[in-house]
C-alpha positions as CSV (number, residue, x, y, z in Angstrom):
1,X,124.1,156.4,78.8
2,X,123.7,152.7,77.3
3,X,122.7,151.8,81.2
4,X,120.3,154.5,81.1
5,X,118.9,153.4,77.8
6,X,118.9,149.6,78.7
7,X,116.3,150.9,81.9
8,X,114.3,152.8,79.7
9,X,113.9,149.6,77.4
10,X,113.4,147.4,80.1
11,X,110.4,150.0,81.3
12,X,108.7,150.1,78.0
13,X,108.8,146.6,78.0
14,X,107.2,146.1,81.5
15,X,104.4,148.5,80.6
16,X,100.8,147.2,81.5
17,X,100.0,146.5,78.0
18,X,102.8,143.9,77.4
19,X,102.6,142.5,81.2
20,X,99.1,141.7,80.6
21,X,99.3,140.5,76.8
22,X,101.3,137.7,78.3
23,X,98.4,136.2,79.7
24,X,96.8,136.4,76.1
25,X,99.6,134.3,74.6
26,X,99.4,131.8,77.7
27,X,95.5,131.4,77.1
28,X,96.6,130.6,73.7
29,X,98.7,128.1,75.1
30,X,95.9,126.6,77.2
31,X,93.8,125.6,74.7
32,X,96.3,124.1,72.8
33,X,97.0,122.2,75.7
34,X,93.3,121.6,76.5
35,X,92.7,119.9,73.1
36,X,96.0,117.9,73.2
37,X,95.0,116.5,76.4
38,X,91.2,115.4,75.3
39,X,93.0,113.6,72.3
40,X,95.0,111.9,74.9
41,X,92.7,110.9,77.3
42,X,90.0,110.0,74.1
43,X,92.1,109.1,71.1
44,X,88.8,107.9,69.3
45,X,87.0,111.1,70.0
46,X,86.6,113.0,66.7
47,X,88.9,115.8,65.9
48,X,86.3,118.8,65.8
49,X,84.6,118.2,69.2
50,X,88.0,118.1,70.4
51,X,88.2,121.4,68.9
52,X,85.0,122.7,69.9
53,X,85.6,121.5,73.0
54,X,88.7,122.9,73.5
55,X,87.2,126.4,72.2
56,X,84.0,126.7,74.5
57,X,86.7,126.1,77.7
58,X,89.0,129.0,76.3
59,X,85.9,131.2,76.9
60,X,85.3,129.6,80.3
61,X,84.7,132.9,82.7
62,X,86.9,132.7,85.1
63,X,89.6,132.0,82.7
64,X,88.5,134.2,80.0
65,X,88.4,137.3,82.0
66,X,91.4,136.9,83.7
67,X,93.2,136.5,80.2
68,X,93.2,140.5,79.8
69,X,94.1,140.9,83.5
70,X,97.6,140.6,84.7
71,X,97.0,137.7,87.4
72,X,98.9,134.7,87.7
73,X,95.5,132.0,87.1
74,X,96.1,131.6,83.2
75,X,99.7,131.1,83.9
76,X,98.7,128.9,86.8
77,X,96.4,126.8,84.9
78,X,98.9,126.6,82.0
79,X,101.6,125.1,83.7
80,X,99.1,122.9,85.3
81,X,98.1,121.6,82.3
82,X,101.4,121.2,80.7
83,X,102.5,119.3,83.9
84,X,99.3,117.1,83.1
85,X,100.2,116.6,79.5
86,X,103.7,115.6,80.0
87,X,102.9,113.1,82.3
88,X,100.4,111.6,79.9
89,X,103.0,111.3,77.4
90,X,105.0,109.5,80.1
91,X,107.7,112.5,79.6
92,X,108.2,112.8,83.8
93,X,111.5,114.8,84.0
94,X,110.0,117.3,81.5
95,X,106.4,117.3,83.9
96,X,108.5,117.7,87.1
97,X,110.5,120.8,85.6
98,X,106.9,122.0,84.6
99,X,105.7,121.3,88.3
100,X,108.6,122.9,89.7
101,X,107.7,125.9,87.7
102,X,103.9,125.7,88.4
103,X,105.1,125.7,92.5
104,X,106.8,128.4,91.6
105,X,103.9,130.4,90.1
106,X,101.4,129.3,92.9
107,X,102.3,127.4,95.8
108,X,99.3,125.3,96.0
109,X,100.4,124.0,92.5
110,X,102.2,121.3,94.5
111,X,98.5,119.5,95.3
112,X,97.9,119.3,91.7
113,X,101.6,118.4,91.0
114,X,100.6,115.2,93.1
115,X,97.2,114.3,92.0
116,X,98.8,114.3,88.5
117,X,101.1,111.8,89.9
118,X,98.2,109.6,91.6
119,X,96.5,109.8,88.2
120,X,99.2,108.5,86.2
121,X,99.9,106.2,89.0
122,X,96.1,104.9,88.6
123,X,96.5,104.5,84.7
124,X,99.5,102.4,84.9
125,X,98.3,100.2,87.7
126,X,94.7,99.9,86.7
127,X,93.6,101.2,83.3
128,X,93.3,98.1,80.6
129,X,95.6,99.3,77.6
130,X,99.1,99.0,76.7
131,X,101.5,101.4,78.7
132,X,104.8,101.6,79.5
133,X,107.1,103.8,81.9
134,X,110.5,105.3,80.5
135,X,112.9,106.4,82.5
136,X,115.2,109.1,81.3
137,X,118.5,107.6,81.2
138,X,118.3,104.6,83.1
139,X,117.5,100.9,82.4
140,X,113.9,100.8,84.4
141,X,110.7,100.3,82.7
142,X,107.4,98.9,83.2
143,X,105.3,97.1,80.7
144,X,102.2,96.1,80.3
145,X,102.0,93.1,78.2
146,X,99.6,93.5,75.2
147,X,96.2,91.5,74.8
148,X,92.8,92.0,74.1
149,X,91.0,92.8,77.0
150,X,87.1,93.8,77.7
151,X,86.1,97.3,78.5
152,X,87.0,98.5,81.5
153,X,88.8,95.1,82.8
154,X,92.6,95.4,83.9
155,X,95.7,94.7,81.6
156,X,98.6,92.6,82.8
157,X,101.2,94.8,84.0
158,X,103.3,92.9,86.2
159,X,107.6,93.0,86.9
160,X,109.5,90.7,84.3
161,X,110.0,89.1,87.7
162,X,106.6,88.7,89.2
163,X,105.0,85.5,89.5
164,X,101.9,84.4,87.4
165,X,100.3,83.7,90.3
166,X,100.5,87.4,91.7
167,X,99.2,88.7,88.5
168,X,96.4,86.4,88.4
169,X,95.6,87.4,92.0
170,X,95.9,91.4,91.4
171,X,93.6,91.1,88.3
172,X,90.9,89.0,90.2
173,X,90.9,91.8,92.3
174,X,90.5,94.5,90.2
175,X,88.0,92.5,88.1
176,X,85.8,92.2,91.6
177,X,86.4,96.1,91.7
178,X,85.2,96.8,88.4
179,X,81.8,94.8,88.8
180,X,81.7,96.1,92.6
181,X,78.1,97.9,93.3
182,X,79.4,99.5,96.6
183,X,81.4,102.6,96.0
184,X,83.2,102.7,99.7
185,X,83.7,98.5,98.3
186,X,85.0,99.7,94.9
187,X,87.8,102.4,96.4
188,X,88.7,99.2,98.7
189,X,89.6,97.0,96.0
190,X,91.0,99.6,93.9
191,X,93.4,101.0,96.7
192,X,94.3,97.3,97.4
193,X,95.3,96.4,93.8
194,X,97.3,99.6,93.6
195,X,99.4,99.1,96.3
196,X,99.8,95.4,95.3
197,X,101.1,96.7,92.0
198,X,103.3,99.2,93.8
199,X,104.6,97.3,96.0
200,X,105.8,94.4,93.3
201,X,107.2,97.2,91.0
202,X,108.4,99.7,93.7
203,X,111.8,100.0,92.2
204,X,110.8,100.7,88.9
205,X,108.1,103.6,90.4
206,X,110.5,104.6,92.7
207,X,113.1,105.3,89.8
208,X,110.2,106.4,87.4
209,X,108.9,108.9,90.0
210,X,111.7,110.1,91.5
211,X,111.5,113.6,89.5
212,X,108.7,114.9,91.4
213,X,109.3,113.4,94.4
214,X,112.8,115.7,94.0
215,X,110.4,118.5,93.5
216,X,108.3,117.8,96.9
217,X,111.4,117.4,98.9
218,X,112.1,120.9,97.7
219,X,108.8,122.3,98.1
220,X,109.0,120.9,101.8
221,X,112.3,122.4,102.6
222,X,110.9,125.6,101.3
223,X,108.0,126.0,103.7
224,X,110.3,124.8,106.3
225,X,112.3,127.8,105.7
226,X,109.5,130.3,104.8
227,X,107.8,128.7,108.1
228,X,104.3,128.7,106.0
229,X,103.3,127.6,102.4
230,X,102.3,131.4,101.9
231,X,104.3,134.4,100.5
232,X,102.8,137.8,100.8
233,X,100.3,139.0,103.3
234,X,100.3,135.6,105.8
235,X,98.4,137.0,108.3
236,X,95.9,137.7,105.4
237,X,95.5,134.0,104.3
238,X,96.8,132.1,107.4
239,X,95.4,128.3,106.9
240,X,92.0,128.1,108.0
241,X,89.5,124.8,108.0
242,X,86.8,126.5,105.4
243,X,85.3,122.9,104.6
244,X,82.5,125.2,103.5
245,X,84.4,126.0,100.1
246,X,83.9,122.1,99.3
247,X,80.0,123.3,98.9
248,X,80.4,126.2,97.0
249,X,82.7,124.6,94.4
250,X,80.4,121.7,93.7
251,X,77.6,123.8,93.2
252,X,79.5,126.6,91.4
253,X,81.0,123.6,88.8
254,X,77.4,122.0,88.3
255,X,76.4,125.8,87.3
256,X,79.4,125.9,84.8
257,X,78.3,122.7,83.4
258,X,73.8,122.9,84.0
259,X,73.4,121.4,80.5
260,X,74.7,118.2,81.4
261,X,74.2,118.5,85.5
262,X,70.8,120.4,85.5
263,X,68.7,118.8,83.1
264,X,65.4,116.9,84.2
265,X,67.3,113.8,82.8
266,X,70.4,114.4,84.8
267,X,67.7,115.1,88.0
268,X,65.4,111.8,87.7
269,X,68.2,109.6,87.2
270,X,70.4,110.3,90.2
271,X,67.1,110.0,91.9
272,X,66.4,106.6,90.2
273,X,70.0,105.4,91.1
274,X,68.8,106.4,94.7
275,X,65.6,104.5,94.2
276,X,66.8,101.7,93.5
277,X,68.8,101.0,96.8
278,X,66.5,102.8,99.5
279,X,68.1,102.3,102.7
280,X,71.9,103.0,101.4
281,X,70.7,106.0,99.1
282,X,68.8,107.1,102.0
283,X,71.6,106.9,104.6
284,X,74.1,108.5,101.8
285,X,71.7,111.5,101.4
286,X,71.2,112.0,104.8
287,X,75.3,112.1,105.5
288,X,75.8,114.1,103.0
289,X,73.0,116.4,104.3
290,X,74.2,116.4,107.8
291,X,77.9,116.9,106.2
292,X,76.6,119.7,104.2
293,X,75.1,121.9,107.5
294,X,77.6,121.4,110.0
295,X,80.2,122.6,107.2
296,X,78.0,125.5,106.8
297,X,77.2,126.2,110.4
298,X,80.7,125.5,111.9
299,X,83.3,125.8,109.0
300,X,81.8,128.5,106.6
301,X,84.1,131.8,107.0
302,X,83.4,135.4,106.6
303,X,86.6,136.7,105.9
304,X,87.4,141.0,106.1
305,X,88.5,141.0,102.6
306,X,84.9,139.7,101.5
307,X,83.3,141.7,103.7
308,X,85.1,145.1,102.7
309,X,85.8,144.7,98.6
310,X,82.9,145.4,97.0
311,X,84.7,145.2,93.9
312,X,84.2,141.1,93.6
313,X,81.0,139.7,92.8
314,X,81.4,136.9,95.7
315,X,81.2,140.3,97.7
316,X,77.1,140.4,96.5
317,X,76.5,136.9,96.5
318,X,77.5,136.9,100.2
319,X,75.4,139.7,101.0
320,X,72.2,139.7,99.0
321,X,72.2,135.6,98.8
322,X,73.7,134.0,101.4
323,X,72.9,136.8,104.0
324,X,70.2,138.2,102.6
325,X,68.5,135.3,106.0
326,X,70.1,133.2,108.5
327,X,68.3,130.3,107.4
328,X,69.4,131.3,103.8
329,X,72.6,129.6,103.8
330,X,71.3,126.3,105.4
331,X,68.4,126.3,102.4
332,X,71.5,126.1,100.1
333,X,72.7,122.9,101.6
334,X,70.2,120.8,99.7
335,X,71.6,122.2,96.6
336,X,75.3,121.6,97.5
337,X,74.5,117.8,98.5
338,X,72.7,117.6,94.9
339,X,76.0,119.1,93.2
340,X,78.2,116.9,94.9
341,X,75.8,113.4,94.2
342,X,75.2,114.5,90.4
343,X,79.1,115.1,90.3
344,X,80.0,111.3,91.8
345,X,77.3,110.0,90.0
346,X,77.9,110.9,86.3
347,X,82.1,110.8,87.2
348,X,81.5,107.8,88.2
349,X,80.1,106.3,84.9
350,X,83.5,107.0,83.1
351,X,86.2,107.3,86.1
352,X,87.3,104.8,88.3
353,X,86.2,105.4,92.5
354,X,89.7,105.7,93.1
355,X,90.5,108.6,91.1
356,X,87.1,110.5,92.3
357,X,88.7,110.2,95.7
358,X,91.6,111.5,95.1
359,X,90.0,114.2,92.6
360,X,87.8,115.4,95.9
361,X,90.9,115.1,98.1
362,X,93.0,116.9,96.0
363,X,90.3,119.5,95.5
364,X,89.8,119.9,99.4
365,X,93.7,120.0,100.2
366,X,93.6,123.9,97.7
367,X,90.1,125.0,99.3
368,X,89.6,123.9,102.2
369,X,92.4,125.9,103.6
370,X,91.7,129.0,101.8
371,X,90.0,131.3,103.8
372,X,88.6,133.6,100.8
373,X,86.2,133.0,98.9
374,X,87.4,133.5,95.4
375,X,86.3,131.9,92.2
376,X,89.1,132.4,90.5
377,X,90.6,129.3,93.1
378,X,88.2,126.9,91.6
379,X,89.5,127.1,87.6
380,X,92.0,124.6,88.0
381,X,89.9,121.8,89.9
382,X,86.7,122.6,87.3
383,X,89.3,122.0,84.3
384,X,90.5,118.4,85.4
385,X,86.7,117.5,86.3
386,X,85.2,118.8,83.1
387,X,88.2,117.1,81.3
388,X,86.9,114.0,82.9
389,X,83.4,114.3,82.8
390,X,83.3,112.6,79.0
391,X,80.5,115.1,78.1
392,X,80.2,114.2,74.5
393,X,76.9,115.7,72.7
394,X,77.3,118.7,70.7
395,X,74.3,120.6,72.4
396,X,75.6,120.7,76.1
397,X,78.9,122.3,74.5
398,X,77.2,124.9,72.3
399,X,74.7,125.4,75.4
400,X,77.5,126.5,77.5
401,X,79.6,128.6,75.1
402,X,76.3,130.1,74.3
403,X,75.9,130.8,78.4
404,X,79.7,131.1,78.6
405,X,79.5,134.2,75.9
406,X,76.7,135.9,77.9
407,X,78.6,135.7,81.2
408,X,81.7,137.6,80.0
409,X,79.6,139.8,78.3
410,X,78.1,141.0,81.1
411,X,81.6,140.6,83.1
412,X,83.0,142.9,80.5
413,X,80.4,145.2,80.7
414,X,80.2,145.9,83.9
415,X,84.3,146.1,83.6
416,X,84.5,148.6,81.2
417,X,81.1,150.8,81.8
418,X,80.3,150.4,85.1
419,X,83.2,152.0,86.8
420,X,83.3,153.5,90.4
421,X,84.8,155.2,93.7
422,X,85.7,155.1,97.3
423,X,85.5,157.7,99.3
424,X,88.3,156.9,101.4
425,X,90.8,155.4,98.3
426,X,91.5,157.4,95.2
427,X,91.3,156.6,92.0
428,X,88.8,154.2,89.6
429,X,87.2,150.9,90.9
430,X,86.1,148.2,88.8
431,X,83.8,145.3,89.3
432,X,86.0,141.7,88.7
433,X,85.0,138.3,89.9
C-alpha cells in the first residue's frame, strides 16, 4: 500500500503543470543570473539599467515562450549562464560542476562550456585590471600586479618568476594590438600575446583549469562510447555542414536587437567605416558576399522535419520567404553579409578581435552542424552577444521590450486561439516557434 501511495505521489508530482512550472522558476533564475553577470562584466553601469536590462531579456521570445513549455532551453540557458557567472567570479570547480550539468542537459553545452573558458582565459591574459586565479585547495595563483593603466591597455600579469624583460615584451605586444587598425593584424597579436602568457604561466593554468578540462575528457569518452555526440533520434540529426545557419543567426540576432543594429545611424556608419578604407572594405564585402552565396547555394539544408511540421513558424518562413523564388534566397545574402559586418563592427568597439573570433567560432561549432532550422538553437549564442554588445541608452531597451511584448503576444495568441489538426495524427496542434 505505502508503495502504491509513494507512485501515486510521485505521479501527481510529475503532472504537466509542475513539469512545466519548473521552467518558470529556472526563468526566474535566469534573470537573476543575467543581471548578476552585466554587474560583473560593467561594475560602473548603474543599478536600474542593469535591471531593466536584465527585465527586457526575460521577455526575450524565444526564451519567454519556451518558459511555459516543458523544453530543456531555459534549463539549458540557465546552466549556461551560471557556468558563465562562476567563472567570472573565478569560482572554476563550482563552473565545471555547472558545465558538467549543462553537458548533461544538452550536449552541445560542452562548446559553450569552452568558450567560457577562452573568455576567462582572454580576461586574465589581456584585459587591463587587477585579477587573480584561485585554485581550490592548492598553492597556484596568478596575479596581476596592480597599477594605473590607460583604457583598454594591458595589466602586468606575469609568474613571480618571469623575467621583466618578458613582461615588457608581451605588453609591447599587446599595446601594438590595441592601436592595430587591421582586424586579421589585431587577432595576430592578440593570439600571440595569449599564448606568450600561457606558455610562461602554463602550470598555474594548467592547475587553475584542470576542472573543465576533467569535464571534456569525460564528455569525449562519452561520445566515444555513444559513437556520436547525439542521444535520441541520430539518424534524425546526424552532423551535417549547414554553414548556412551562420546567416540566418546573424540576421535573426540584428532583428532581436534593430534598434541598435537597424537604425540609419547604425547603417551610414558601417558604411563610413567602409569608406574610409576603399580597397580593404571593398575586398571584405565582396568575401563576405561570395561567402554568403556559396553557403546558401551549397550548404543551406532542407531538412524533412521542416518541410513536414507546419507547426513551427521556420516551417512558413521557408516556404512563403525563402521559397516563395529561387533567386529569393540569394537576394537575402546581402542582408546576411550586412548582419554579420554591423555585428563585427559595433562588437568590435567594446570587445577585443580575439574574443569575436572565438564568439563566431563557438557559434558555428553549435550551428553549423545542426541540420534543423530551429530558433530556439540560437538563444544561447544571442544571450552572450547581447551581453557583450554594451548597448547602453534607455530607448533601444524600451524599443525592444516594447517589440519583445508584441512578439509573444502574437506567439501566445496564435498558441492558445489558433489551434488545429491533421488528418493523418489525432489530436490538437499548436503553432510554436
Amino acid at each position: 500500500m505505502s508503495l502504491v501511495k509513494a507512485a501515486s505521489s510521485f505521479s501527481e508530482g510529475c503532472s504537466t503543470a509542475i513539469l512545466r512550472s519548473t521552467n518558470g522558476v529556472l526563468a526566474v533564475i535566469c534573470s537573476v543570473l543575467v543581471y548578476e553577470i552585466i554587474r560583473h562584466l560593467r561594475p560602473n553601469l548603474d543599478e536600474r539599467k542593469a535591471s531593466l536590462f536584465a527585465v527586457v531579456l526575460a521577455m526575450y521570445p524565444l526564451h519567454w515562450f519556451f518558459t511555459f513549455l516543458y523544453y530543456t532551453d531555459v534549463a539549458s540557458l540557465a546552466a549556461v549562464l551560471a557556468v558563465y557567472l562562476a567563472c567570472l567570479k573565478k569560482k572554476y570547480w563550482f563552473s565545471a560542476l555547472l558545465g558538467a550539468l549543462a553537458v548533461v542537459i544538452r550536449q552541445t553545452n560542452i562548446v559553450w562550456m569552452l568558450f567560457v573558458c577562452c573568455c576567462e582565459v582572454i580576461n586574465i591574459t589581456l584585459v587591463g585590471q587587477r585579477d587573480k586565479i584561485d585554485v581550490d585547495n592548492t598553492d597556484y595563483s596568478v596575479r596581476k600586479h596592480s597599477r594605473p593603466t590607460p583604457k583598454n591597455s594591458v595589466s602586468n600579469l606575469r609568474k613571480r618568476k618571469v623575467s621583466t624583460a618578458a613582461d615588457t615584451e608581451i605588453h609591447s605586444m599587446l599595446a601594438s594590438s590595441v592601436s592595430s587598425q587591421n582586424y586579421t593584424s589585431g587577432i595576430i597579436h592578440e593570439t600571440k600575446a595569449i599564448f606568450q602568457k600561457l606558455w610562461h604561466m602554463k602550470l598555474e593554468f594548467v592547475v587553475s583549469f584542470s576542472p573543465f578540462i576533467m569535464v571534456f575528457a569525460a564528455f569525449v569518452a562519452f561520445v566515444r562510447w555513444n559513437g556520436s555526440i547525439v542521444l535520441g533520434a541520430k539518424e534524425a540529426h546526424a552532423v551535417s555542414p549547414h554553414f548556412a545557419q551562420i546567416m540566418y543567426f546573424g540576421l535573426f540576432s540584428v532583428l532581436a536587437m534593430a534598434p541598435t543594429y537597424c537604425s540609419f545611424s547604425q547603417t551610414a556608419e558601417l558604411f563610413q567605416s567602409i569608406w574610409k578604407n576603399k580597397s580593404v572594405g571593398f575586398f571584405r564585402i565582396s568575401l563576405a558576399l561570395v561567402a554568403g552565396f556559396i553557403s546558401i547555394h551549397f550548404f543551406s539544408i532542407a531538412h524533412p522535419y521542416l518541410l513536414a511540421d507546419n507547426r513551427h513558424y521556420p516551417f512558413y518562413l521557408w516556404q512563403k520567404v525563402i521559397k516563395a523564388h529561387w533567386l529569393m534566397k540569394y537576394f537575402l545574402v546581402p542582408l546576411y553579409v550586412y548582419s554579420w559586418l554591423s555585428i563585427i563592427t559595433r562588437s568590435g568597439k567594446v570587445q577585443r578581435k580575439i574574443w569575436l573570433l572565438a564568439f563566431s567560432l563557438a557559434t558555428a561549432a553549435v550551428l553549423v552542424p545542426a541540420p534543423l532550422i530551429e530558433f530556439r538553437y540560437y538563444t544561447i549564442p544571442f544571450f552572450f552577444l547581447i551581453l557583450h554588445s554594451h548597448i547602453d541608452d534607455y530607448q533601444s531597451w524600451l524599443i525592444m521590450g516594447f517589440l519583445y511584448t508584441a512578439v509573444n503576444a502574437f506567439t501566445m495568441v496564435m498558441f492558445l486561439y489558433c489551434p488545429f489538426h491533421w488528418s493523418h495524427e489525432p489530436g490538437t496542434q499548436r503553432f510554436i516557434w
